[in-house]
N, C-alpha and C positions, 0 to 999 in steps of 0.2 A: 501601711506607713513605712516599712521596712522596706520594701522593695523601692519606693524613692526615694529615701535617703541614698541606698548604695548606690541606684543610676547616677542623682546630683551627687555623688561622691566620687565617680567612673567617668567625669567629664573633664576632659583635657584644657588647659588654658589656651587657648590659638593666638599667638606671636605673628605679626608682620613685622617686615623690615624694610623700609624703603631706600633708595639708595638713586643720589643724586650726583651727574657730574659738574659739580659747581664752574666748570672752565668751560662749558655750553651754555648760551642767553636763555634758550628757550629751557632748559633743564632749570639752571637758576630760578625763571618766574616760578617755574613749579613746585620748588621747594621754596620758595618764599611763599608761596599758596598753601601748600601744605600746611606752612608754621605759624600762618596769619589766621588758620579757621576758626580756632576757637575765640580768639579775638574778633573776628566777624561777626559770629555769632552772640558775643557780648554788644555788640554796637546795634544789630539788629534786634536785641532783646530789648534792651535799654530802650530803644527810640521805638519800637511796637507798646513797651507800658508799661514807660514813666514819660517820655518826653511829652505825648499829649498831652498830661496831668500838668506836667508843666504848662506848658503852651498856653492850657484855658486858664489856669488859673493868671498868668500874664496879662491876658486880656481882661480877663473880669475885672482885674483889679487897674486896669487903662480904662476900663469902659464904667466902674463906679468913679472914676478922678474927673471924670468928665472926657478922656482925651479918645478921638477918635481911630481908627486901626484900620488904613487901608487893605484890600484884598493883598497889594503887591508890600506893604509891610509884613503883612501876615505870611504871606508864602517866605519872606525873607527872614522870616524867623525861624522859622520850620526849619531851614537851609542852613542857616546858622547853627542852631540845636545840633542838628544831623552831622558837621564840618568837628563840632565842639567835642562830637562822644569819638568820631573817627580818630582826631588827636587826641583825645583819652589815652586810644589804646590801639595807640601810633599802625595804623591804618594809613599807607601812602598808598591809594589807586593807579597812581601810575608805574610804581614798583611793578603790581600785580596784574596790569594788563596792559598789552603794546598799545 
């Protein structure tokens, strides 16, 4: 047990540094990329599992009122949901790709 503690205690922090020249288009998307990740990956978390949850329970509760839910309403809500969490957490795709 002593000998791993001193290894986990002999491990160095590793530091990146990125370095962007914002007066370059194509440098700019990249640090806009860069800075949007983790916000990406909140929108793709969110709409992987919660937005289905939403979604059915939408319709259940269309299809117990009586009201019917075409295929191309239903894709249009999904698109909706997906647009709704991107401005969350201010996601512009055309920012991040030509």
């Amino acid at each position: 047990m002593k000998r791993i503690n001193k290894i986990s205690r002999q491990r160095k922090k590793h530091k990146g540094t990125l370095e962007f020249d914002l007066t370059d288009a194509d440098a700019k998307q990249a640090f806009m990329r860069a800075i949007k990740s983790l916000d990406m990956a909140f929108v793709l978390f969110e709409f992987a599992h919660n937005t289905k949850k939403q979604i059915e329970q939408n319709f259940e509760y269309n299809e117990s009122g009586g009201v019917f839910i075409s295929n191309y309403q239903a894709l249009d809500k999904v698109f909706e949901e997906f647009n709704e969490l991107m401005d969350k957490h201010n996601i512009n795709l055309e920012e991040l790709i030509n």
